[in-house]
C-alpha positions as CSV (number, residue, x, y, z in Angstrom):
1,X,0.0,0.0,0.0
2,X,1.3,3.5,-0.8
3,X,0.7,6.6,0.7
4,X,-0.5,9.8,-1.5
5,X,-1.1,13.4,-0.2
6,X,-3.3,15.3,-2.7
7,X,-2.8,19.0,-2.2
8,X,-5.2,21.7,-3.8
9,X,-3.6,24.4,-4.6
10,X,-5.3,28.3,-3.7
11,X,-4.5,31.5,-2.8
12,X,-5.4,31.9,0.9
13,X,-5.3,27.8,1.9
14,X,-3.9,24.8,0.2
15,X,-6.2,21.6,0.9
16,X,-4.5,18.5,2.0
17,X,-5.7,15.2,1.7
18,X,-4.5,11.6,2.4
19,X,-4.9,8.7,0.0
20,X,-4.1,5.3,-0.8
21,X,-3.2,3.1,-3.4
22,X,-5.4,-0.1,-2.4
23,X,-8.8,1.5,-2.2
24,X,-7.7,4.2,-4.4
25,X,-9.7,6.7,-2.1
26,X,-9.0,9.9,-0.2
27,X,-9.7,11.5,3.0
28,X,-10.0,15.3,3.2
29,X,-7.3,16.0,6.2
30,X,-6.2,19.9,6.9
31,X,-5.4,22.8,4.9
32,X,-2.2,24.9,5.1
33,X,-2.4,28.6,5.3
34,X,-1.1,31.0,2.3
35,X,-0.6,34.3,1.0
36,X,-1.1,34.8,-2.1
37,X,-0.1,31.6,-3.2
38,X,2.9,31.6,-1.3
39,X,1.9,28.4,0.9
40,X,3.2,28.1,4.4
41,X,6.3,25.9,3.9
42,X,6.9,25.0,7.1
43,X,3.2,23.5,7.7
44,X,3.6,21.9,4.5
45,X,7.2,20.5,5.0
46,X,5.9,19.0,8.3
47,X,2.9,17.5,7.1
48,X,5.0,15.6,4.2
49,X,7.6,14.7,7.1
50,X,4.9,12.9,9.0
51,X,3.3,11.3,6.7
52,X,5.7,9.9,4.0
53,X,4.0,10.0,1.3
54,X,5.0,8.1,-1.6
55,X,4.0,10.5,-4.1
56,X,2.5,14.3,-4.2
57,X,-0.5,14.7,-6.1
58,X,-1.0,18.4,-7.1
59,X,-5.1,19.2,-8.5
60,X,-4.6,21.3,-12.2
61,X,-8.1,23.5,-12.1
62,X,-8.8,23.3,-15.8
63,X,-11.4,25.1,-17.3
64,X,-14.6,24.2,-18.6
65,X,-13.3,23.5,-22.4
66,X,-9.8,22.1,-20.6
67,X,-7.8,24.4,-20.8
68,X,-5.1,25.8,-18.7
69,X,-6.7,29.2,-16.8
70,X,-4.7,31.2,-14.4
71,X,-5.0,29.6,-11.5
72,X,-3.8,26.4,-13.6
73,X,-0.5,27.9,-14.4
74,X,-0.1,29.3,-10.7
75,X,-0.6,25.9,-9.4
76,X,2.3,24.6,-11.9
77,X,4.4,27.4,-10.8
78,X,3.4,25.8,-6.8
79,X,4.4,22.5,-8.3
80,X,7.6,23.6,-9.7
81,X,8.3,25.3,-6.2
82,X,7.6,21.7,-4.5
83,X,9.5,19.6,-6.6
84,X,12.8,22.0,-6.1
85,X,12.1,21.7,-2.6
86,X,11.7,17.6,-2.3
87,X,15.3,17.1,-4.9
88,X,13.4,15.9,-7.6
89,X,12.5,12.6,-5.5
90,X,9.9,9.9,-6.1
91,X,8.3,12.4,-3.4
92,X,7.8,14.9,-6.1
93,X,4.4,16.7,-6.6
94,X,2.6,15.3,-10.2
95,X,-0.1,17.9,-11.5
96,X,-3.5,16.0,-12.3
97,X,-6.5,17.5,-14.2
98,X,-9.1,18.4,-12.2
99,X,-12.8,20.1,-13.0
100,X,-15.1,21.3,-10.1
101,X,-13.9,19.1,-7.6
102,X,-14.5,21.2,-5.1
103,X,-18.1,21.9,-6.0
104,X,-19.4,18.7,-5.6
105,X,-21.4,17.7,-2.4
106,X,-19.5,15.0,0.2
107,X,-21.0,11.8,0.1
């Protein structure tokens, strides 16, 4: 079984979820603070310290027709940041498509 941490890139917060591999599912966890897209680092180091996640999964907020909007190219620029930061590792974030993930109800 491996261990993922999904991270959702924003302005003010960055969402954090845990994952994994067997069940293929994820469990909202915490956010981290930020300003302006500058994430909290430390929070953010710590979190992948204690958890040891296997690999970082960064969300890509697409638009409607697909493609890459603003925010999109901010959160590459977040993912850029983060794999400089982990050496290029296994532990590196990967950028996955997403579309209104965050607009759907729980459950």
């Amino acid at each position: 079984m491996a261990t993922l941490l999904g991270l959702d890139f924003g302005l003010k917060h960055i969402g954090v979820a845990v994952g994994q591999t067997i069940t293929r599912s994820a469990t909202p966890m915490t956010t981290v603070g930020a300003a302006d897209g500058r994430p909290d680092w430390t929070a953010l180091d710590a979190l992948i310290r204690e958890w040891q996640p296997e690999r970082l999964i960064i969300g890509l907020p697409l638009n409607m027709e697909g493609k890459v909007s603003d925010m999109a190219k901010r959160a590459q620029r977040f993912a850029n940041r983060l794999n400089a930061r982990r050496g290029r590792s296994n532990r590196g974030g990967r950028l996955r498509r997403r579309r209104w993930s965050s607009a759907w109800p729980n459950g």
